[in-house]
C-alpha positions in Angstrom: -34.3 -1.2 -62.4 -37.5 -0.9 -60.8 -40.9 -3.0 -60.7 -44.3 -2.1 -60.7 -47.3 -3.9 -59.2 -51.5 -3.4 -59.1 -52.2 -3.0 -55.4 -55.8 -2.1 -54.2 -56.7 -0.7 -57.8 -52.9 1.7 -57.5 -49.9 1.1 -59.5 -46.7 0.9 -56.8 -43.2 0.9 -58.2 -40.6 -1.8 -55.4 -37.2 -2.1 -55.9 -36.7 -5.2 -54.2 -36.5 -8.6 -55.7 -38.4 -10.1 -52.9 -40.9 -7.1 -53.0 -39.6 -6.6 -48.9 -40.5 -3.2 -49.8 -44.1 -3.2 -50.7 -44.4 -6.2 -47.8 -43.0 -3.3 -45.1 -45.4 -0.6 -46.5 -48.8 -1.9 -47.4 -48.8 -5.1 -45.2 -46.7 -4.2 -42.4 -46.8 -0.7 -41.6 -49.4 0.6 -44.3 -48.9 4.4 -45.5 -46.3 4.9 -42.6 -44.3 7.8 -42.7 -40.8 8.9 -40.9 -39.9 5.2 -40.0 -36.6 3.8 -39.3 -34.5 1.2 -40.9 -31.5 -0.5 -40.6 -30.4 -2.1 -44.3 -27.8 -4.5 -43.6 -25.9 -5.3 -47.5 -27.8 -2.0 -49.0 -25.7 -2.2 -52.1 -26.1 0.9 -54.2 -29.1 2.0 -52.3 -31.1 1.6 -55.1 -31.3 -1.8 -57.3 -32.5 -4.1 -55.2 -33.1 -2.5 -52.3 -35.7 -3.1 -49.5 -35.5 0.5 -48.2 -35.3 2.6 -51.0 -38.9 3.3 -51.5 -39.3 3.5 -47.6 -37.1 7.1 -47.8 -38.0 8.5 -51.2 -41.6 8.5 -50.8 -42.6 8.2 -47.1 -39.6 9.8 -45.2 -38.1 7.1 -43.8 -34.6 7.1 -42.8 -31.8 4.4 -41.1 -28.4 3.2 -41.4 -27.4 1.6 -44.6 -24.4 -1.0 -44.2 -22.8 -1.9 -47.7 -18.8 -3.2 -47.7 -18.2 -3.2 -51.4 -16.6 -0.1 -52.3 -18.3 0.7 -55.9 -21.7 0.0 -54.5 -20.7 2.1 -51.6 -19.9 5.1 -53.5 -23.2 5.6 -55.3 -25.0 4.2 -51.8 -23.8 7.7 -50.7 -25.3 9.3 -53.4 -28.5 7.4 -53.6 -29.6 8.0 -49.9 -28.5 11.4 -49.0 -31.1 10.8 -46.3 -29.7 8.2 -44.1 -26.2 6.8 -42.9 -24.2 5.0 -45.3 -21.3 2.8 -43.4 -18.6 1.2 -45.3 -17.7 -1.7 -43.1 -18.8 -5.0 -42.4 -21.5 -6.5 -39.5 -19.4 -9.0 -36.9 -19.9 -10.6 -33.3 -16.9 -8.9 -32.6 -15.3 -5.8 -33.6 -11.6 -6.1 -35.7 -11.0 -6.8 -39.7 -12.0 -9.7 -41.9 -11.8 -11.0 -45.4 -13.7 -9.3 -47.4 -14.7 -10.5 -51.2 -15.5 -8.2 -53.5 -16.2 -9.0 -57.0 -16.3 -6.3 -59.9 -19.6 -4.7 -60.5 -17.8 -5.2 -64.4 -17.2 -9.0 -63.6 -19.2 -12.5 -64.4 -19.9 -13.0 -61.2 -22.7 -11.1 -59.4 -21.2 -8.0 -57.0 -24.2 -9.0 -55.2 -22.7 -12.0 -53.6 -19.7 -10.3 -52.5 -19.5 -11.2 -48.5 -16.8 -12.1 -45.9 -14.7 -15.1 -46.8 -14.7 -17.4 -43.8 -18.1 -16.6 -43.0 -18.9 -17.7 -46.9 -16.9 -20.5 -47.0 -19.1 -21.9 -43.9 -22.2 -20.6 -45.0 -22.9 -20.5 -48.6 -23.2 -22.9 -51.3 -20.9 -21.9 -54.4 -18.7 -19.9 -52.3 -15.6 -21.6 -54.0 -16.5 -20.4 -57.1 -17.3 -16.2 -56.1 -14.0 -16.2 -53.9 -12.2 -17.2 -56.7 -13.8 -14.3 -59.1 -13.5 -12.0 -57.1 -11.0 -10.0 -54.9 -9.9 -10.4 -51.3 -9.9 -6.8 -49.3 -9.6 -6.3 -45.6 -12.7 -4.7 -44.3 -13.0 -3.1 -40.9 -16.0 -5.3 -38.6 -18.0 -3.3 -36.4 -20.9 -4.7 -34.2 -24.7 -3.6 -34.9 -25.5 -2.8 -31.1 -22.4 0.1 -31.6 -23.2 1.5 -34.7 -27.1 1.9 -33.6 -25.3 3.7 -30.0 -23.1 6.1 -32.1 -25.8 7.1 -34.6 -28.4 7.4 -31.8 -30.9 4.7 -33.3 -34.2 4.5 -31.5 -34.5 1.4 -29.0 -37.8 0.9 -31.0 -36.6 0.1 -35.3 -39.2 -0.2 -38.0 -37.2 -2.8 -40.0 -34.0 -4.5 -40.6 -33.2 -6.1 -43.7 -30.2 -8.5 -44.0 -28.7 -9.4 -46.9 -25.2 -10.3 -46.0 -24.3 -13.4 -47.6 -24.3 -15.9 -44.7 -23.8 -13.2 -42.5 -27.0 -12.5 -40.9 -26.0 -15.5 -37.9 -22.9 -13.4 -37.1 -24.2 -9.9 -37.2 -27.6 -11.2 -34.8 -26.1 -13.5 -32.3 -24.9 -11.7 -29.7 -27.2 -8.6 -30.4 -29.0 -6.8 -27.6 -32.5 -7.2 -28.1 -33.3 -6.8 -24.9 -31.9 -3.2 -25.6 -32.9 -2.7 -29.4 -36.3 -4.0 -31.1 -36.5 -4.5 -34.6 -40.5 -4.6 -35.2 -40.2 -6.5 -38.6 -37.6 -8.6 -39.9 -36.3 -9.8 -43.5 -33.3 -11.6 -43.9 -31.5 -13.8 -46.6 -31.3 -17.4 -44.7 -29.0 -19.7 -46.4 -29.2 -23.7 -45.3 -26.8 -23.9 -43.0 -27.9 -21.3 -40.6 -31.8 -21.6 -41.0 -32.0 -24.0 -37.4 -29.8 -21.4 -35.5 -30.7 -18.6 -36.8 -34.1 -19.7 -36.7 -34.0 -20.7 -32.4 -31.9 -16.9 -32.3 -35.1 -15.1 -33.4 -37.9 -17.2 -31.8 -36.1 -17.0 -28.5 -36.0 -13.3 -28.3 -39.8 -12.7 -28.9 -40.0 -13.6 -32.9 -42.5 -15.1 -34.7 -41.9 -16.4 -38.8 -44.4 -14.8 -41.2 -44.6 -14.4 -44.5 -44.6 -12.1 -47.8 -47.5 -12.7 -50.0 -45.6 -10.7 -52.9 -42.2 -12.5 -52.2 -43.4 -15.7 -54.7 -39.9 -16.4 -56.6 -37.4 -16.7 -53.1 -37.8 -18.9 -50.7 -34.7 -18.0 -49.1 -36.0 -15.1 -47.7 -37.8 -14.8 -44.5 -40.0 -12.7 -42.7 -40.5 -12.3 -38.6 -42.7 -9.7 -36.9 -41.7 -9.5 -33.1 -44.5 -10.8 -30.9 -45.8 -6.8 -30.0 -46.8 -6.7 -33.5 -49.0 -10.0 -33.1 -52.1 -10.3 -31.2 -52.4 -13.8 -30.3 -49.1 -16.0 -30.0 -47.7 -17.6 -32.8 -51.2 -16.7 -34.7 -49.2 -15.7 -38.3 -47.2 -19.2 -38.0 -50.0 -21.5 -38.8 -48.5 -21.4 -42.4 -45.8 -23.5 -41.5 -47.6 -26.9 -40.1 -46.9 -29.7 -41.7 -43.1 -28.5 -42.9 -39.8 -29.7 -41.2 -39.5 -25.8 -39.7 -42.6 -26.2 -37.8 -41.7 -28.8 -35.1 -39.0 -26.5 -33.7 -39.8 -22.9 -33.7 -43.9 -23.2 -32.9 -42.8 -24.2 -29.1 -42.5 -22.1 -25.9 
């Protein structure tokens, strides 16, 4: 389930694919302790998870956010530590579609995700909605679940991997109210540009993971307060189609 890696002459295990987590705590915020995290699409708390690591070993906690029930039940019991919410992130609150394919199943649990949102956002969605079943999931907004669990205005890290979701659950969030520090979401095609303007216009900058070699998909942003000179960690990016529209004022 878990990886290992050589890292300044010590062995670290990481859960995630992407290695978010070793990005978050030898790059990021190296050796930091009693952080807090918000883990949008957490899973089972476990495989694959950017957070994981983050509570076991350095005290971190956070709210983790997984719809699909079977990963949901062992969530609860794989991060005792933080808040495990069964529901899915929305603009607004209400119900949705949710797909949910079996963890027993030939398609990947991992791409369960709400239908409309899918059907608009994700490539192949045609062929999970069909595998899997349709469930009705209650939608809640981040902003109220970080007021009703008392999150600090000041967040660590959120990782987002919602399946085309990450658009919905971040554009009509309060930044001006809550600060994520550090950033890694899933960013399919069709929401790069928009998701992309979301972030740079609320104080965002686009880095990148130096362990993260195998998905492109994934992206990184720091807010600007963890920069020291504007825009400095997007220099990576001229030359690509990206670059033109987010390294403005």
């Amino acid at each position: 389930m878990f990886r290992s890696a050589s890292i300044n002459g010590k062995t670290l295990e990481y859960a995630n694919d992407c290695a978010n987590d070793l990005w978050i705590r030898e790059i990021v915020f190296p050796g930091k302790t009693n952080g807090y995290f918000v883990e949008a699409g957490a899973a089972d708390g476990m495989g694959g998870s950017s957070c994981y690591f983050l509570e076991k070993d350095l005290g971190w906690k956070g709210i983790c956010i997984e719809p699909h029930d079977d990963f949901f039940n062992r969530l609860r019991e794989n991060r005792p530590n933080s808040v495990s919410i069964n529901a899915c992130l929305s603009r607004q609150p209400g119900t949705v579609e949710f797909v949910e394919p079996s963890v027993e199943g030939e398609v990947s649990p991992y791409l369960s995700g709400v239908r409309d949102v899918m059907l608009r956002c994700k490539d192949g969605a045609e062929a999970v909605i069909a595998a899997g079943q349709i469930v009705s999931k209650p939608a809640v907004r981040l902003s109220d679940l970080l007021d009703s669990h008392r999150a600090p205005q000041v967040i660590e890290y959120g990782a987002f991997d919602i399946e085309g979701s990450e658009l919905e659950a971040l554009s009509e969030f309060p930044f001006h109210r809550y600060r994520f520090l550090a950033l890694s979401l899933e960013v399919d095609s069709r929401i790069e540009r928009q998701l992309g303007e979301l972030l740079v216009r609320n104080r965002y900058v686009r880095t990148s993971n130096p362990y993260n070699i195998e998905f492109p998909a994934e992206q990184y942003w720091l807010h600007k307060s963890m920069v020291g000179k504007r825009y400095a960690l997007m220099k990576w990016m001229k030359g690509s189609s990206l670059f033109s529209w987010l390294y403005r004022d």
